[in-house]
C-alpha positions in Angstrom: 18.5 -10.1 25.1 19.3 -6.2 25.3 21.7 -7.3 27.7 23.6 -9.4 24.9 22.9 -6.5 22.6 24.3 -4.0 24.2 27.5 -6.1 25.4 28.3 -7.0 21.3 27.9 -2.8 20.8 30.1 -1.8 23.5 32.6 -4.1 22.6 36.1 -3.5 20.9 34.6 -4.5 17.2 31.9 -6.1 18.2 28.4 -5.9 16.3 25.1 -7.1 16.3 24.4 -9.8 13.8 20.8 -11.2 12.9 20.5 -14.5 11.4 17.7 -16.1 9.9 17.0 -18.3 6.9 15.7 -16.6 3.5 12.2 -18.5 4.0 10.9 -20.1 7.0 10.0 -24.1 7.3 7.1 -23.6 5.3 8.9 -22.2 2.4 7.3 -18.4 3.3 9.2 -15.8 3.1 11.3 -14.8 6.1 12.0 -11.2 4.6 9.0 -9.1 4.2 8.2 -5.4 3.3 6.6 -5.3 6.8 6.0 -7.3 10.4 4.3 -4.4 11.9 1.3 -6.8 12.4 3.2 -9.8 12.7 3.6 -11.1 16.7 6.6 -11.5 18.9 8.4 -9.3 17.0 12.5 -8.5 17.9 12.2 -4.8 18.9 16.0 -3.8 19.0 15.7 -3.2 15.0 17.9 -0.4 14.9 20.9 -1.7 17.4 21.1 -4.6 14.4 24.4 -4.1 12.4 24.2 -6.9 10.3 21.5 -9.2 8.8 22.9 -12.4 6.9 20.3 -14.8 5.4 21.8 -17.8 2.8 22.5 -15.4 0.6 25.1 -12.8 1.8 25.1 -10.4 4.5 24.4 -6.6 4.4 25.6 -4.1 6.8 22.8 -1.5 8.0 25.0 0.7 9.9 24.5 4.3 8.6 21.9 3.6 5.6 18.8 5.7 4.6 15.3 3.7 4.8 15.9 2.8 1.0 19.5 1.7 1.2 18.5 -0.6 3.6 15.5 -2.4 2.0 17.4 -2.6 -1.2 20.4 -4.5 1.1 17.4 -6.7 2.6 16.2 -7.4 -0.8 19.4 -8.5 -2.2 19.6 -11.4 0.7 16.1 -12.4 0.4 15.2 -15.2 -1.8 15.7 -14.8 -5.2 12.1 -16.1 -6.0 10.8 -13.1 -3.4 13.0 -10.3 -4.4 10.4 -8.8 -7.7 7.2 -9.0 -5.1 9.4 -6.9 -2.7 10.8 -4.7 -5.4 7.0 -4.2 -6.7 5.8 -3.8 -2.9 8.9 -1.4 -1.8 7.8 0.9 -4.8 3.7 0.8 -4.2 4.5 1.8 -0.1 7.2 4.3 -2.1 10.2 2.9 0.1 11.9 2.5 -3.8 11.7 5.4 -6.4 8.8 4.1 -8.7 11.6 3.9 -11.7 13.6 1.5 -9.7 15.1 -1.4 -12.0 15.1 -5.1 -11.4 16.5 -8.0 -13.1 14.6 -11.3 -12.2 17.0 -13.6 -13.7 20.0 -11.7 -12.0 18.7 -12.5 -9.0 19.6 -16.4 -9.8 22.2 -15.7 -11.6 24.3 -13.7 -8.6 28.1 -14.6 -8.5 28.0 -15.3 -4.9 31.2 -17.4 -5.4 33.5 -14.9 -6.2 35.0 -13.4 -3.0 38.5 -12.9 -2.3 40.8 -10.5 -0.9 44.0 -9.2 -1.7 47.4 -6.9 -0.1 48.9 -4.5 -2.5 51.7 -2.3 -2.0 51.8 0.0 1.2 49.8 -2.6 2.7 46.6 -1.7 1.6 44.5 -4.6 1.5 41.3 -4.7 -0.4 38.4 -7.4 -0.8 36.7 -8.0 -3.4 33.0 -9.5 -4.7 30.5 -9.1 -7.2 28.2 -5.8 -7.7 24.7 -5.9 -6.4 21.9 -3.5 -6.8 22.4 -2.5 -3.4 25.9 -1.0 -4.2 24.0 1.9 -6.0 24.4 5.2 -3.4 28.2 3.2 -2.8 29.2 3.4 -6.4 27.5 6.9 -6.7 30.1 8.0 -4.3 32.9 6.8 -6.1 32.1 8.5 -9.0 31.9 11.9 -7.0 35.6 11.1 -5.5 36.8 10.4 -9.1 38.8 13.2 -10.3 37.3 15.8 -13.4 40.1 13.8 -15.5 39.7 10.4 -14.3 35.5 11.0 -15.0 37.1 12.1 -18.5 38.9 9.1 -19.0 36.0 7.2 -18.0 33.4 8.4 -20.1 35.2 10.5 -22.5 33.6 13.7 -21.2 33.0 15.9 -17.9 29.8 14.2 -16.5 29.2 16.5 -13.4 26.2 14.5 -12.1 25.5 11.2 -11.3 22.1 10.6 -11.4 19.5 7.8 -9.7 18.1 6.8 -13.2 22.0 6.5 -14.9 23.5 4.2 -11.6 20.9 2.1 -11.3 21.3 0.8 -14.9 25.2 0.3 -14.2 24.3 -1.8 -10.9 21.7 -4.1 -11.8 24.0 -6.1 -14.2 22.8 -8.8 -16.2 25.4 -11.7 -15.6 24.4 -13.8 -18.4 26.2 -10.9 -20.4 28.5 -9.2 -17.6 30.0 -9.6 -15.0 31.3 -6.4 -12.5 33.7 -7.0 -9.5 34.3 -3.9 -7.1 37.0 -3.8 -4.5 36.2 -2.6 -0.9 38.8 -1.2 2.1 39.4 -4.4 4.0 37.3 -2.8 7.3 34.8 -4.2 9.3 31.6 -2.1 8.7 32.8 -0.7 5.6 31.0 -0.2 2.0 33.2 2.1 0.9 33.6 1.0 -3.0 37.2 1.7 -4.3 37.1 -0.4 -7.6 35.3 -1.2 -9.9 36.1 -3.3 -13.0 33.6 -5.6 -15.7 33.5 -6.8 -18.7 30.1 -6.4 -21.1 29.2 -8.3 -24.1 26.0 -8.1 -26.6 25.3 -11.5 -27.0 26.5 -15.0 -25.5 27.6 -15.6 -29.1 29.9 -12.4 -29.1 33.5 -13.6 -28.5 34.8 -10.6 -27.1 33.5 -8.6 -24.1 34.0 -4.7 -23.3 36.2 -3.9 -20.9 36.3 -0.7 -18.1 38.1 0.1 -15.2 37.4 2.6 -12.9 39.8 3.3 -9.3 39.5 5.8 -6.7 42.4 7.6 -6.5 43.5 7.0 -3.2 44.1 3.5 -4.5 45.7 4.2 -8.0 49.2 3.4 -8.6 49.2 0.3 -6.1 48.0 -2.7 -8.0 44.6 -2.7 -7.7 43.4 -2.0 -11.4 46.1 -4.7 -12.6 44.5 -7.2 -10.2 41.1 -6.5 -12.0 42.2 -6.8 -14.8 43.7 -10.1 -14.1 40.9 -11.8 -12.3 38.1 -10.5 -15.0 40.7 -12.4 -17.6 40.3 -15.6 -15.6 36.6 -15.3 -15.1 36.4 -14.4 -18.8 38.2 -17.2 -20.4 35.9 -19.7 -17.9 33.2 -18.6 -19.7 35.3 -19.2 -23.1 35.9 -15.5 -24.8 38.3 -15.4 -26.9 39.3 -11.7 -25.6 38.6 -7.7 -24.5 37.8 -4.9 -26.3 38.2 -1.1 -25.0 38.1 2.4 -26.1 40.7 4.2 -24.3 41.5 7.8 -25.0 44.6 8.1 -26.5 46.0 10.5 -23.8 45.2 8.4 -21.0 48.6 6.8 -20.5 47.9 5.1 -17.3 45.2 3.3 -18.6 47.3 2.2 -21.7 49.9 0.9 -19.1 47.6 -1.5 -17.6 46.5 -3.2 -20.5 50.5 -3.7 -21.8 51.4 -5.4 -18.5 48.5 -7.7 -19.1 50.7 -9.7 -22.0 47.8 -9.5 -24.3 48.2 -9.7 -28.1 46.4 -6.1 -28.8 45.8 -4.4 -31.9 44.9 -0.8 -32.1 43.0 1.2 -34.1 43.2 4.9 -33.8 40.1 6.9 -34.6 40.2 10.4 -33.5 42.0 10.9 -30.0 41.0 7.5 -29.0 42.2 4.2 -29.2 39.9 1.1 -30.2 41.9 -2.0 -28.9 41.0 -5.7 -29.2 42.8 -7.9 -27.2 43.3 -11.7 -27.2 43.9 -13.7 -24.4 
């Protein structure tokens, strides 16, 4: 076995992959918070680059302790994800503040995945936010330019912290729905996108929308395409349209939203622009 190991490591892309259901044949859990006492236990854990269970596949290249339970959480079974949340935070593995949403973990987009090539050849894939995302999305926000974070959030946030992210990555998709865009690399989490729509209720016809694009991937496509697939995924689940506060100097953003073919109206208030847009 380390032979096979180290032959997938040394190799030109190659990685290690681990495989296993998300429960065993007797409907246990294959994914537990520990198997320090279990027996015959696989004892090349760290030369693992990938785990992939029914339920996605996480990379564990390069990730803290935390990241990588919260990655090994996300692929577990959605019915064993709270007791390893609960258990992760007793054995302090999570911060003891750290959010989850047990009907998120049913109602996971796994579906949507798709890639796409913009200009310069810069192709990007694209899936559904997870919990896991949460030190990846952190990042993005620290790459963002002081004006871009403006534009965001209509003032200069300097900090990014644990208790604000993890609120904007456990989404509840009975209300939401977040797609993020990531280089097209093998091994990379690198988040370069990140688009969603919001709403209050399920009776609320209209959803909130935000964009946010590294800059090293503006000017190419990439927020258009967002915007384009969020449209599709939001008329499947029958809204009528967007809404978005935009601030009236951000031009770029303003762009995006005209290209769309959207019947808009706008109402000014201050320097920012309140738009509601119909399909």
């Amino acid at each position: 076995m380390v032979d096979f190991f180290n032959g997938a490591l040394t190799s030109k892309g190659g990685r290690a992959i681990f495989a296993l259901t998300s429960r065993n044949r007797e409907g246990k859990p294959n994914i537990l918070i520990s198997v320090r006492k279990r027996p015959n236990q696989f004892s090349l854990w760290e030369s693992v680059t990938t785990v992939v269970t029914e339920y996605g596949s996480v990379n564990m290249k390069g990730r803290s302790v935390r990241e990588r339970a919260q990655s090994l959480i996300d692929i577990a079974h959605p019915d064993d994800r709270a007791g390893l949340v609960a258990e992760a935070k007793r054995r302090k593995i999570l911060y003891p503040d750290q959010i989850f949403l047990s009907e998120s973990a049913h109602l996971y987009p796994a579906e949507i995945g798709f890639q796409q090539t913009f200009r310069e050849n810069i192709e990007v894939r694209f899936r559904a936010l997870k919990p896991s995302d949460e030190e990846n999305m952190r990042q993005l926000f620290y790459r963002l330019s002081d004006k871009s974070v403006e534009y965001r959030y209509f003032y200069p946030i300097k900090t990014m912290f644990h208790s604000d992210i993890q609120e904007y990555v456990n989404v509840d998709y009975r209300h939401s729905l977040s797609l993020i865009g990531l280089p097209d690399a093998p091994d990379c989490d690198r988040i370069v996108a990140e688009a969603r729509f919001d709403r209050l209720s399920l009776q609320d016809p209209y959803a909130e929308l935000s964009i946010m694009v590294d800059e090293a991937y503006q000017h190419v496509g990439v927020g258009t395409y967002l915007c384009r697939m969020l449209s599709r995924f939001a008329q499947e689940r029958h809204l009528k349209g967007f809404t978005a506060d935009v601030l009236t100097e951000n031009t770029k953003m303003h762009h995006v939203l005209k290209k769309m073919g959207w019947n808009m109206k706008t109402q000014r208030v201050g320097g920012v622009n309140r738009l509601t847009m119909d399909f």
